[in-house]
Every structure is written in C-alpha cells, then in structure tokens.
C-alpha positions, 0 to 999 in steps of 0.5 A: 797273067793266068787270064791273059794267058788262058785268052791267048790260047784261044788263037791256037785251040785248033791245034792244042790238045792242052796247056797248062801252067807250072812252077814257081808261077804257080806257088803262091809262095815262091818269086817266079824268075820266068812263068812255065807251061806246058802246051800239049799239041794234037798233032805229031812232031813235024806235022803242020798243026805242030809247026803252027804250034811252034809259030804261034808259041814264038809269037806268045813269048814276045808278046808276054815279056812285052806284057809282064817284063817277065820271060814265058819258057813254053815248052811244045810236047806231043801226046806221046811226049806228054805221056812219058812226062805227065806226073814226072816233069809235071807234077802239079800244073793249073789247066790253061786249056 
C-alpha cells in the first residue's frame, strides 16, 4: 500500500510541498478502518496548484478503495495550516513524499 501510494504521489509532486502517511495505517499493531494522509500543497488555498491538489486528491480516493477495499481520508493542508497542526493533529507520520 505505502508503494503504491508513494508511486502516485509522483502525478502531483509539481504541487506538493509533502505527504505523509498517519494513523492506525501506520501502527503495525492496530486494524485500520481507513488509511490517513496528510498532503501539504505548495501553493495557498484557492490558488490552481491547490485546486489541482484537490482534483488530483479526488482521483487518488477512488482509485485506492478500488485498490485496497479499504477508504483514503487525504486531508489537503496549506503551509501555514500544516504549521499550526504539524506535531499537534500529526504526531507521528511516515514521508510519502
């Protein structure tokens, strides 16, 4: 799963500052009812690399539970959002990109 994500994130690099992978999906302990990450665009909200972010994030969704039989929650976060949540919301994560 993690390859496969961290090959799709390649599609939308141009627009990605990061991504990163969290939760339960990452507790080799825990059963994981969805599969959490975090993607960090570059731009702000509303300008077109975030938009495309967004598209792209819709496109990824389908095509993982296709995959997996299992939901993708991608949460889009600007810079300044991902400032403010970094080590809060976010504690421990695994680099997607």
């Amino acid at each position: 799963m993690t390859v496969w994500l961290r090959a799709a994130m390649v599609e939308a690099t141009a627009n990605l500052q990061a991504a990163f992978l969290f939760g339960s999906a990452i507790n080799a302990n825990a059963t994981a009812r969805d599969v959490d990450i975090v993607l960090v665009t570059k731009d702000a909200a509303g300008e077109k690399g975030w938009h495309e972010i967004r598209e792209w994030r819709d496109r990824l969704t389908i095509d993982f539970q296709e995959l997996f039989n299992i939901p993708l929650s991608a949460m889009i976060v600007t810079p300044s959002e991902w400032a403010e949540i970094d080590g809060v919301v976010v504690r421990e994560r695994k680099a997607l990109v």
